[in-house]
One Martini backbone bead per residue (centre of mass of N, CA, C, O) as a GRO file, in nm:
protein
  402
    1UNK     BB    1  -2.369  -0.087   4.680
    2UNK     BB    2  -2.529  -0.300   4.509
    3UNK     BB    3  -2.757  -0.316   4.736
    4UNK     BB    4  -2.821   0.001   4.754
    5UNK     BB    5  -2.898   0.021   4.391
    6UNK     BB    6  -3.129  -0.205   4.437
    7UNK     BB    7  -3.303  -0.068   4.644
    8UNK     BB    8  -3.350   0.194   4.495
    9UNK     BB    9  -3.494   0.020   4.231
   10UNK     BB   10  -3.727  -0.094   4.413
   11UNK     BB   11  -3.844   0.200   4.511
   12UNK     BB   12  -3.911   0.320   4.225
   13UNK     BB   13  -4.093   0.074   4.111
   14UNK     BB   14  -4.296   0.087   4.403
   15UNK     BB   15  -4.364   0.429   4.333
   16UNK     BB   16  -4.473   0.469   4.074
   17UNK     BB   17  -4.796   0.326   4.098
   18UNK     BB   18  -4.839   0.551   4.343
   19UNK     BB   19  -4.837   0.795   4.150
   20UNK     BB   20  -5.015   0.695   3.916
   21UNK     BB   21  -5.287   0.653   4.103
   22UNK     BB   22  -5.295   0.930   4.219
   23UNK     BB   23  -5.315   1.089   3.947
   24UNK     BB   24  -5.565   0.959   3.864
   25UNK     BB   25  -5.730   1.005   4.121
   26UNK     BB   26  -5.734   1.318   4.131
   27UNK     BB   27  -5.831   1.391   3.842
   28UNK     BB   28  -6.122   1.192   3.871
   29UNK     BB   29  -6.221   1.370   4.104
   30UNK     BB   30  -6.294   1.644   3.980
   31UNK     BB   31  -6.558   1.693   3.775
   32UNK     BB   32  -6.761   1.590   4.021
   33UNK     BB   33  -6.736   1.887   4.182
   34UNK     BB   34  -6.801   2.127   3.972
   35UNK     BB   35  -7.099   2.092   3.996
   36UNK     BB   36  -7.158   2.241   4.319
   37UNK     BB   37  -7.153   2.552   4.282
   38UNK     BB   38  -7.376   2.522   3.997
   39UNK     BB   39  -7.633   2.335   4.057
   40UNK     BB   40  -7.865   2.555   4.052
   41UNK     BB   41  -7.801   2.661   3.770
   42UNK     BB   42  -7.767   2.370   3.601
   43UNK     BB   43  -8.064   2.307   3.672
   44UNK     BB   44  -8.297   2.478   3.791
   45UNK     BB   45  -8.241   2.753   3.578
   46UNK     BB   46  -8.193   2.560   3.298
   47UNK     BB   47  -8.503   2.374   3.362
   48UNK     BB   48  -8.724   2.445   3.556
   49UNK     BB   49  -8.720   2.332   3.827
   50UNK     BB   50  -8.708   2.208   4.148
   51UNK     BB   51  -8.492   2.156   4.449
   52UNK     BB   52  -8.564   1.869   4.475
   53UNK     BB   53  -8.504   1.745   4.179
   54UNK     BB   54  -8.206   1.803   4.204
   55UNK     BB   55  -8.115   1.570   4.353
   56UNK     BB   56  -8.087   1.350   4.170
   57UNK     BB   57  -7.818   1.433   3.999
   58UNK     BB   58  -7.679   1.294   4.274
   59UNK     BB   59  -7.865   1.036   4.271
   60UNK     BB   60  -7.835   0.859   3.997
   61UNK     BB   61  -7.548   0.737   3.915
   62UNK     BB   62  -7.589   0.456   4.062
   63UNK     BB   63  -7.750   0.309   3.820
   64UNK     BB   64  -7.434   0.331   3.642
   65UNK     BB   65  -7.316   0.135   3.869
   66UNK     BB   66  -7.439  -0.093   3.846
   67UNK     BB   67  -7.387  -0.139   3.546
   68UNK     BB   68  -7.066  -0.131   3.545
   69UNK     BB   69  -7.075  -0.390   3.744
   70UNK     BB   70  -7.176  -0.606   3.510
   71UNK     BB   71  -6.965  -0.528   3.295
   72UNK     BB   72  -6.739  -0.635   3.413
   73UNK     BB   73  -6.823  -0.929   3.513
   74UNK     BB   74  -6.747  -0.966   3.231
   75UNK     BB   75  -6.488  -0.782   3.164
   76UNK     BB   76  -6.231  -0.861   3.404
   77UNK     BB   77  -6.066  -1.078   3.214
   78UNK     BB   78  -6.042  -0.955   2.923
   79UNK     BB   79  -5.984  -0.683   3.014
   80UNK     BB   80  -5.757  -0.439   3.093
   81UNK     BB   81  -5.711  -0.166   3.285
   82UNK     BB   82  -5.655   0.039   2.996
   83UNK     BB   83  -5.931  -0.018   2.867
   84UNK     BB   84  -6.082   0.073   3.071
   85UNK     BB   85  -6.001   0.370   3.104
   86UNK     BB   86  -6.013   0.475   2.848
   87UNK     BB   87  -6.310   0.435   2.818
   88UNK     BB   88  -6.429   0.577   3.091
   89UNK     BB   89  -6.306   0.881   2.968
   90UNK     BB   90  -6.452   0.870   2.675
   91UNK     BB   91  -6.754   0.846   2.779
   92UNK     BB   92  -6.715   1.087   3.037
   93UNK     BB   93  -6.691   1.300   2.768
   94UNK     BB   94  -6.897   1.277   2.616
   95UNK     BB   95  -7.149   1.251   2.791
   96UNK     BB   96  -7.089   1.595   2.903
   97UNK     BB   97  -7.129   1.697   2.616
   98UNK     BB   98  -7.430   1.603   2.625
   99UNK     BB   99  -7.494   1.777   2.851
  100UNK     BB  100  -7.401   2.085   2.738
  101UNK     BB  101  -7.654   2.071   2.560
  102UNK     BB  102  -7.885   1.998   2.615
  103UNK     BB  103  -8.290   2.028   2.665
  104UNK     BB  104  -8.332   1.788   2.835
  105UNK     BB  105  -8.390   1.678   3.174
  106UNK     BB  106  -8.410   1.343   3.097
  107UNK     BB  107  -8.169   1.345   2.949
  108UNK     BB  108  -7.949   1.458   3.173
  109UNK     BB  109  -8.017   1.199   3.359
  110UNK     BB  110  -7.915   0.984   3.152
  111UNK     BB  111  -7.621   1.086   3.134
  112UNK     BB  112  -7.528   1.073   3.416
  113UNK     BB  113  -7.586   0.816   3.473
  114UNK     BB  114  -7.361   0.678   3.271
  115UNK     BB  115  -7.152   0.817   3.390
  116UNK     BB  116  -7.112   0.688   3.672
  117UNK     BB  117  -7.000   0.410   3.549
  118UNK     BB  118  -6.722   0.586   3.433
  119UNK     BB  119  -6.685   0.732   3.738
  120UNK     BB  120  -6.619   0.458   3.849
  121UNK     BB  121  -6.393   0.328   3.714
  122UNK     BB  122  -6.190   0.568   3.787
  123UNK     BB  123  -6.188   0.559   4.103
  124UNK     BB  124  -6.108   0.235   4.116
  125UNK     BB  125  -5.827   0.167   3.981
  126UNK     BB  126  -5.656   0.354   4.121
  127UNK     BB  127  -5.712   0.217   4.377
  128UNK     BB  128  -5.606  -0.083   4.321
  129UNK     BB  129  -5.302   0.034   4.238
  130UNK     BB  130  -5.266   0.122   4.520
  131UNK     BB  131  -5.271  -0.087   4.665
  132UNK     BB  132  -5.051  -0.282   4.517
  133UNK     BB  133  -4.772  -0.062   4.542
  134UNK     BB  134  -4.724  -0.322   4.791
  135UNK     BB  135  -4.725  -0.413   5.080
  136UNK     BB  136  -4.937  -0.499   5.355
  137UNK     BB  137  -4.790  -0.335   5.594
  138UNK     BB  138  -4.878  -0.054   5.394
  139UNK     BB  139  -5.211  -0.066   5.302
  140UNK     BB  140  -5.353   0.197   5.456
  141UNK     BB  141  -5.146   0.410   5.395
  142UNK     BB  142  -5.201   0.422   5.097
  143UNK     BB  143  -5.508   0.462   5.144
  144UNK     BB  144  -5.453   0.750   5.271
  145UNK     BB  145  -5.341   0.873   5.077
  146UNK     BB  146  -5.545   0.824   4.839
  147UNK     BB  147  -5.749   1.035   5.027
  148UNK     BB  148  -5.639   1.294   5.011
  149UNK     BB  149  -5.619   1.339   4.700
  150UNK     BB  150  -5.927   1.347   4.670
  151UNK     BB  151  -5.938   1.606   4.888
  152UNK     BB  152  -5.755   1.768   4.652
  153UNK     BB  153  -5.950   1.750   4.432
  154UNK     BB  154  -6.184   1.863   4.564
  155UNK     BB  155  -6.101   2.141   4.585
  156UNK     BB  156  -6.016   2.242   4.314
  157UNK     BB  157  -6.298   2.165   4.194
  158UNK     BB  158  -6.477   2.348   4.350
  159UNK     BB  159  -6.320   2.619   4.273
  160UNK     BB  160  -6.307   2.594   3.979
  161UNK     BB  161  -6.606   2.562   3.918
  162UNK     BB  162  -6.670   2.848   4.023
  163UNK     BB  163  -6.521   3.014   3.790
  164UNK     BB  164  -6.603   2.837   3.524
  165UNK     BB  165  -6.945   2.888   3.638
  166UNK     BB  166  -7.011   3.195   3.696
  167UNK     BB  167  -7.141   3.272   3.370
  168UNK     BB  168  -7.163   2.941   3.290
  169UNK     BB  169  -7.236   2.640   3.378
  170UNK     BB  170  -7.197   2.471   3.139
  171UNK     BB  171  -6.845   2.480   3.175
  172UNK     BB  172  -6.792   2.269   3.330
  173UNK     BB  173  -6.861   2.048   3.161
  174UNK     BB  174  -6.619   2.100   2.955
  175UNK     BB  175  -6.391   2.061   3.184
  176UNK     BB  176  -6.479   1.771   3.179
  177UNK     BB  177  -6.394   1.674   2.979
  178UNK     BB  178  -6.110   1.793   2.907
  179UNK     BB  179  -5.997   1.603   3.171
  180UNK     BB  180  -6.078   1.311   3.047
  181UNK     BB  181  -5.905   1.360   2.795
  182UNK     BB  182  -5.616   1.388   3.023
  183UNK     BB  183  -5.641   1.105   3.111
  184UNK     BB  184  -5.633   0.953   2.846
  185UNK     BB  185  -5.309   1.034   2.810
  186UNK     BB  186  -5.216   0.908   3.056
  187UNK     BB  187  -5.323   0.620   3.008
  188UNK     BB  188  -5.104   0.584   2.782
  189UNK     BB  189  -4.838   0.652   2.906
  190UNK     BB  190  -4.898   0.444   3.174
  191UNK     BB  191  -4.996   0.175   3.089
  192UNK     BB  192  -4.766  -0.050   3.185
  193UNK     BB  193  -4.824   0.058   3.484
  194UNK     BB  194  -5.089  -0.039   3.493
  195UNK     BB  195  -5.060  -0.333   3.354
  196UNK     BB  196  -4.837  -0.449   3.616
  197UNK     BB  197  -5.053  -0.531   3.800
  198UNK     BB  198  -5.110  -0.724   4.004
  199UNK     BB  199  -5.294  -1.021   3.996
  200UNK     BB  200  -5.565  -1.178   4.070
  201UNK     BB  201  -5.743  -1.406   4.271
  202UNK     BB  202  -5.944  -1.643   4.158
  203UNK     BB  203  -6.225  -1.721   4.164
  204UNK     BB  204  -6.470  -2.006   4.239
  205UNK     BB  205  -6.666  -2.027   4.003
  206UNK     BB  206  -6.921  -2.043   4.241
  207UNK     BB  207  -6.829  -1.776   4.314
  208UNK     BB  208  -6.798  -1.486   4.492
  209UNK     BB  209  -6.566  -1.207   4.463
  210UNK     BB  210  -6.663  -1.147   4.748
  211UNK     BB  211  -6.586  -1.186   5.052
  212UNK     BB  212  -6.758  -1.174   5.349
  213UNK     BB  213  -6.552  -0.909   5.454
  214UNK     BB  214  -6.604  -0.706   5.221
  215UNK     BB  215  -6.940  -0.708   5.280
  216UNK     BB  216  -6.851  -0.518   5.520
  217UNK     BB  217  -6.696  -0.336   5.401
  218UNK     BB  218  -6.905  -0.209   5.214
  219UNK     BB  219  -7.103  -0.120   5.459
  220UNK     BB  220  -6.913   0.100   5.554
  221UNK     BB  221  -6.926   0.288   5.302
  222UNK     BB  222  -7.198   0.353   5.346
  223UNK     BB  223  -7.225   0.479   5.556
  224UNK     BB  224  -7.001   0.721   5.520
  225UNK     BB  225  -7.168   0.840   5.314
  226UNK     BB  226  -7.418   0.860   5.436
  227UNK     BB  227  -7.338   1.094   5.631
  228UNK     BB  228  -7.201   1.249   5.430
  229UNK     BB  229  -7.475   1.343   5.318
  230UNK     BB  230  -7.590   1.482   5.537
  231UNK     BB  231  -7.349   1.702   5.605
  232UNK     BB  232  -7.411   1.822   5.300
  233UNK     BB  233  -7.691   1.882   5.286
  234UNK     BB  234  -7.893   1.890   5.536
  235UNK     BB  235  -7.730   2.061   5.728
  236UNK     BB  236  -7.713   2.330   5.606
  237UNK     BB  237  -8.011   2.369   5.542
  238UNK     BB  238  -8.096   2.362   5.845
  239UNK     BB  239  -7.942   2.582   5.935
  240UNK     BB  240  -8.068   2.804   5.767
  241UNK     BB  241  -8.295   2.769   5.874
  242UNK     BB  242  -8.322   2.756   6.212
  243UNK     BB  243  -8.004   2.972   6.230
  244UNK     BB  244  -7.943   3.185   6.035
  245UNK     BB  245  -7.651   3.083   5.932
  246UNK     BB  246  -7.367   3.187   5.804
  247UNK     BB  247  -7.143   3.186   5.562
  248UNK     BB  248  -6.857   3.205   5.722
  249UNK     BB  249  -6.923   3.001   5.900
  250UNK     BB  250  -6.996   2.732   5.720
  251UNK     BB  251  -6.723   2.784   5.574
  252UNK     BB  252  -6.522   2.715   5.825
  253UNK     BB  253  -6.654   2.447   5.900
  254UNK     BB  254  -6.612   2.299   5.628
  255UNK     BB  255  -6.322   2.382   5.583
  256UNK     BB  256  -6.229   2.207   5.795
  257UNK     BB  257  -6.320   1.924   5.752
  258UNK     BB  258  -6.179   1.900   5.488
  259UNK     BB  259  -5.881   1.940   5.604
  260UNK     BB  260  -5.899   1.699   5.794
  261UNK     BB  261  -5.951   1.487   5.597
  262UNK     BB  262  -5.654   1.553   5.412
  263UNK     BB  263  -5.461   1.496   5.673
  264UNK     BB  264  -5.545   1.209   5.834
  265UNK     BB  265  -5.563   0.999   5.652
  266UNK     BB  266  -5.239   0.912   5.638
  267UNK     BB  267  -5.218   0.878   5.963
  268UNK     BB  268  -5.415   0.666   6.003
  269UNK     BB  269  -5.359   0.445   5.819
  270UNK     BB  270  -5.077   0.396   5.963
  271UNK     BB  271  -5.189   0.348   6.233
  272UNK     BB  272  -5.348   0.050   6.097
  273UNK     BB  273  -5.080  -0.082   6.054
  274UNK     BB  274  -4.982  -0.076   6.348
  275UNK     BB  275  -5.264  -0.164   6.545
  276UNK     BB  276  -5.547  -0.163   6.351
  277UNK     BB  277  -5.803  -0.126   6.176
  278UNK     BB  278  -6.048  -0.226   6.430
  279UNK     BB  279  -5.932   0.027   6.626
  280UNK     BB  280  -5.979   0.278   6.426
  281UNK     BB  281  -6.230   0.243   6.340
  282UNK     BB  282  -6.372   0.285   6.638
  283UNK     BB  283  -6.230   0.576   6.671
  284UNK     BB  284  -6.400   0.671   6.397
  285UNK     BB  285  -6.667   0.639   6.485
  286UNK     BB  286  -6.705   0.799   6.777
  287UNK     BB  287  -6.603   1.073   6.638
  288UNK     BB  288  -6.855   1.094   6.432
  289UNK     BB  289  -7.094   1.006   6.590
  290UNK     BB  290  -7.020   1.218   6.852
  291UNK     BB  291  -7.035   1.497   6.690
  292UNK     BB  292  -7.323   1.471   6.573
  293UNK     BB  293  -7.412   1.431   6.905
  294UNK     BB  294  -7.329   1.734   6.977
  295UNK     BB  295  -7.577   1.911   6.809
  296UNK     BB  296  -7.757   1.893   7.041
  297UNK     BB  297  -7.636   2.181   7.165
  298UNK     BB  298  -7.816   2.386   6.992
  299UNK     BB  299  -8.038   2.404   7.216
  300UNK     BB  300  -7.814   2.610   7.455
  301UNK     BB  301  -7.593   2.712   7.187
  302UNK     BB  302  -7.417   2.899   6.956
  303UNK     BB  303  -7.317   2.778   6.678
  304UNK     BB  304  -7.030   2.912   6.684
  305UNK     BB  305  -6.948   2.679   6.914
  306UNK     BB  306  -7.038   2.382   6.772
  307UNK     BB  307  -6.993   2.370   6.479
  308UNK     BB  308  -6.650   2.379   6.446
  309UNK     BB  309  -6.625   2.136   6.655
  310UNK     BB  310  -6.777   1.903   6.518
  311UNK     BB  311  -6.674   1.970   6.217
  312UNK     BB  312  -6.370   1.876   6.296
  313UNK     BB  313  -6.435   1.583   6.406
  314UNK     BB  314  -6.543   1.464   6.169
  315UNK     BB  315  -6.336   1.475   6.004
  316UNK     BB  316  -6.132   1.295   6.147
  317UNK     BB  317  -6.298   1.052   6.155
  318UNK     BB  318  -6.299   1.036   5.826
  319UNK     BB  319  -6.070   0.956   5.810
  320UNK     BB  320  -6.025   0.713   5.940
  321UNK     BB  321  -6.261   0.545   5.778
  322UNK     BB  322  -6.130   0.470   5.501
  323UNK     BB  323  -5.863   0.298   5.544
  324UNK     BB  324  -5.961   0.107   5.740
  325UNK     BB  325  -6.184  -0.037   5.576
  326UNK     BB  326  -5.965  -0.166   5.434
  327UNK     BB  327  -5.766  -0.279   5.648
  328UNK     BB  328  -5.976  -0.497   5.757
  329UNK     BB  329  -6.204  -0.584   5.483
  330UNK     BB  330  -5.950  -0.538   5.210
  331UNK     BB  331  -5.761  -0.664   4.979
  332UNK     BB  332  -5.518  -0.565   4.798
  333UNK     BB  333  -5.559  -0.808   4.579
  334UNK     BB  334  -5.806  -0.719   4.463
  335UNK     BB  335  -5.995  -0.663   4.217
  336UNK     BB  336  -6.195  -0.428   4.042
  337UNK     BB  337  -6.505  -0.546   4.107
  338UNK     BB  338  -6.453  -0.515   4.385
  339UNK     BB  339  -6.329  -0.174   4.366
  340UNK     BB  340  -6.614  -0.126   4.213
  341UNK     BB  341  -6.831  -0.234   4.450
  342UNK     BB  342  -6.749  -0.039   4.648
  343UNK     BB  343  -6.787   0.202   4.535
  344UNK     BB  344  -7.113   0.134   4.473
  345UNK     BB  345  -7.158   0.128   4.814
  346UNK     BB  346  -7.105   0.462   4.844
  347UNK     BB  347  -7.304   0.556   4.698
  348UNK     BB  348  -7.577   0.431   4.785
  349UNK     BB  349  -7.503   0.591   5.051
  350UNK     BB  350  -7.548   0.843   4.940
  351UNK     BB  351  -7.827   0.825   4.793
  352UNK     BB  352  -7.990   0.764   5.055
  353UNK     BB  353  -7.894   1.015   5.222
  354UNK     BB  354  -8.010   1.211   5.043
  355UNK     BB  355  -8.319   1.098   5.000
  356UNK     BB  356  -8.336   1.076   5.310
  357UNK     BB  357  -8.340   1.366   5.391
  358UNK     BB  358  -8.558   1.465   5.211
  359UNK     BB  359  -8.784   1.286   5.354
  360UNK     BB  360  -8.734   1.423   5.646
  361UNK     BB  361  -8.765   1.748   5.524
  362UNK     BB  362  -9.096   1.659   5.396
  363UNK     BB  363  -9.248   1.509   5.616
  364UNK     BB  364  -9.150   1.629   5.910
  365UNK     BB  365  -9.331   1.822   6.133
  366UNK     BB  366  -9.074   2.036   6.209
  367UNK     BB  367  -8.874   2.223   6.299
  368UNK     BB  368  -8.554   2.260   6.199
  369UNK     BB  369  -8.396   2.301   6.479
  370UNK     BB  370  -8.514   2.018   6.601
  371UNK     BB  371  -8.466   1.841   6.339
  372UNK     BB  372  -8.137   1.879   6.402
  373UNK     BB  373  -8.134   1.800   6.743
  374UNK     BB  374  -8.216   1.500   6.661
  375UNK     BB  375  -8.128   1.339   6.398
  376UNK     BB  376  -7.800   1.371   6.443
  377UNK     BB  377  -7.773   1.195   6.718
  378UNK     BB  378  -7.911   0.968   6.623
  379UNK     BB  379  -7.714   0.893   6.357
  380UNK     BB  380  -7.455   0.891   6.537
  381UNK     BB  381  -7.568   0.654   6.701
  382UNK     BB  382  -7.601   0.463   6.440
  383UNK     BB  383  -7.304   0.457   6.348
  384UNK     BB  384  -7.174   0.293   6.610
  385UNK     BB  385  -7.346   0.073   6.623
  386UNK     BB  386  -7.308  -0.051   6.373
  387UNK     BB  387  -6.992  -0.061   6.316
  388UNK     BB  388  -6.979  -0.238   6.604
  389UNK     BB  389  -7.166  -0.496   6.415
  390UNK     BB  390  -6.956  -0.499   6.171
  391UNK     BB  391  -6.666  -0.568   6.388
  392UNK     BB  392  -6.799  -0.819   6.509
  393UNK     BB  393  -6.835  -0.989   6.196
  394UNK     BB  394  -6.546  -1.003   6.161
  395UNK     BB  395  -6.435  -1.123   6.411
  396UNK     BB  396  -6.645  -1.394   6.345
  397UNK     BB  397  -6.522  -1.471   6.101
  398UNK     BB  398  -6.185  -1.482   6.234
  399UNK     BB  399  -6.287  -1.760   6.396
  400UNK     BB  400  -6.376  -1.936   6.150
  401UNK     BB  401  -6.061  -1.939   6.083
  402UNK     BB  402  -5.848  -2.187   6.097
   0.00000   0.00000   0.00000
């Protein structure tokens, strides 16, 4: 009896700092995507720029994002993880309400920049305690809930983000501030447990804080936001203007892809603890990148047929690649910095992504649905390609530690 009350006790202490991280990561995921149903009027309407200059918005915050990661690797031994998010939390309330004023797009983009350092930081710290809140055999579990949690956080904040900025588009940015004022509160309550994360281990003087093998790490994450970036900005656009595809299709189809990220996370996690991260990324990148080369069959089928079920093996493909991702190439017990440095490799693979469809939808001279059904085949197969090489250096890694 007391043994069986001891291990009760000791499921309550592993799975507290779980419900903690994973609250405040799903949290810290709502404010940053309020602003992308009403990002044209936010931007283009506000300020009167042009919609290719829109996209900077979205990529800009790269920038906070590197600078945030200097920031840290100075102050990652010196302060808490606790003074790291409350601080990240009031900075990126301050910040959004600096948006939320401003009347000059130089302005607005200079504290967007700002922003993303401190919404790395609150994104980075919560998954570093998913991460540690359990033993190894359930590390990609654990981080496939965490990736579920974000893409409900994700789904939240878009809704949210469309109701309350139908009258004024501004008004996101204060539901952000406010937001992250209640992420302050949350991390006050929660100081003790946030801050009883086993520490990591400390690299040697001259080494670089991520091992061979998070780099490449760091490597999958660039990838699979890059190509998310292109299935959400490039894909509806070149839709839109190719095959003059419906509202409704559109958003059946995108709407299954998030759906589908948001089940098979943590059921794929699992299936990586069990199997091995890296043949469930293998199974990950093939399903993605097979589903993006099948939408060349818009050239003999009609969208209505093609597109929702390619972007629903895409959904389920990228649910699979986030946990192993992780699962395969990055310890449980790494540092803030590291998971802070992989998070700053994901941001830059979006920001590359988002620039990368634009300068190829503005610079190549093809009408828009060839270049939807070249590009594409094109990309996922350079996805699997690339994972694939990504996934021999681990290997080649892992035969060369005696």
């Amino acid at each position: 009896m007391l043994a069986i009350n001891s291990d009760n006790k000791t499921n309550k202490i592993n799975k507290h700092p779980l419900v903690a991280g994973c609250l405040l990561l799903g949290l810290a995921t709502i404010p940053d995507v309020m602003v992308v149903p009403v990002l044209k009027e936010l931007t283009v309407d506000r300020f009167g720029i042009s919609e290719g200059d829109a996209h900077y918005f979205m990529a800009v915050n790269l920038l906070g994002a590197l600078l945030a990661i200097g920031v840290l690797a100075v102050l990652n031994r010196a302060v808490s993880s606790t003074v790291l998010l409350l601080g990240s939390a009031i900075i990126s309330s301050v910040l959004m309400a600096a948006m939320a004023v401003t009347t000059s797009w130089g302005a607005f983009l200079t504290l967007r920049c700002l922003e993303g350092g401190a919404d790395l930081m609150l994104l980075a710290i919560p998954l570093r305690i998913i991460a540690s809140a359990g033993g190894k055999e359930r590390f990609a579990g654990r981080m496939g809930g965490g990736f579920t949690v974000m893409m409900v956080g994700m789904a939240i904040g878009v809704v949210a983000g469309g109701k309350i900025g139908s009258n004024d588009p501004v008004m996101v940015l204060w539901a952000g501030a406010a937001t992250m004022l209640l992420i302050t509160l949350i991390v006050v309550f929660l100081r003790k447990t946030i801050d009883n994360v086993p520490a990591s281990p400390r690299p040697e003087p001259k080494n670089c804080p991520l091992l061979p093998k998070e780099w490449i790490g760091a490597g999958f994450l660039a990838l699979d936001r890059g190509l998310a970036a292109l299935v959400s900005t490039t894909l509806p656009i070149l839709l839109a203007s190719g095959f003059a595809i419906g509202s409704v299709t559109l958003g059946v189809a995108l709407g299954g892809m998030f759906l589908a990220l948001a089940v098979f996370a943590a059921p794929f996690g699992i299936l990586a603890d069990r199997c091995g991260g890296g043949k469930i990324r293998l199974v990950a990148s093939v399903l993605c990148g097979g589903s993006l080369a099948c939408l060349g069959l818009l050239i003999w089928l009609p969208p209505v047929i093609v597109l929702p079920p390619c972007l629903l093996l895409y959904g389920v493909g990228a649910a699979g690649s986030l946990p192993s991702a992780f699962s395969v190439a990055v310890r449980q017990e790494a540092s803030n910095l590291v998971f802070s440095s992989l998070q700053a490799a994901g941001q830059a693979g979006y920001a590359f992504g988002v620039l990368g469809g634009m300068v190829l939808v503005s610079v190549i001279s093809l009408p828009p649905a060839t270049l939807l059904t070249v590009m594409f085949p094109i990309a996922g197969l350079l996805f699997i390609i690339l994972n694939v090489l990504l996934l021999v250096g681990i290997r080649t890694l892992e035969m060369r530690v005696p």
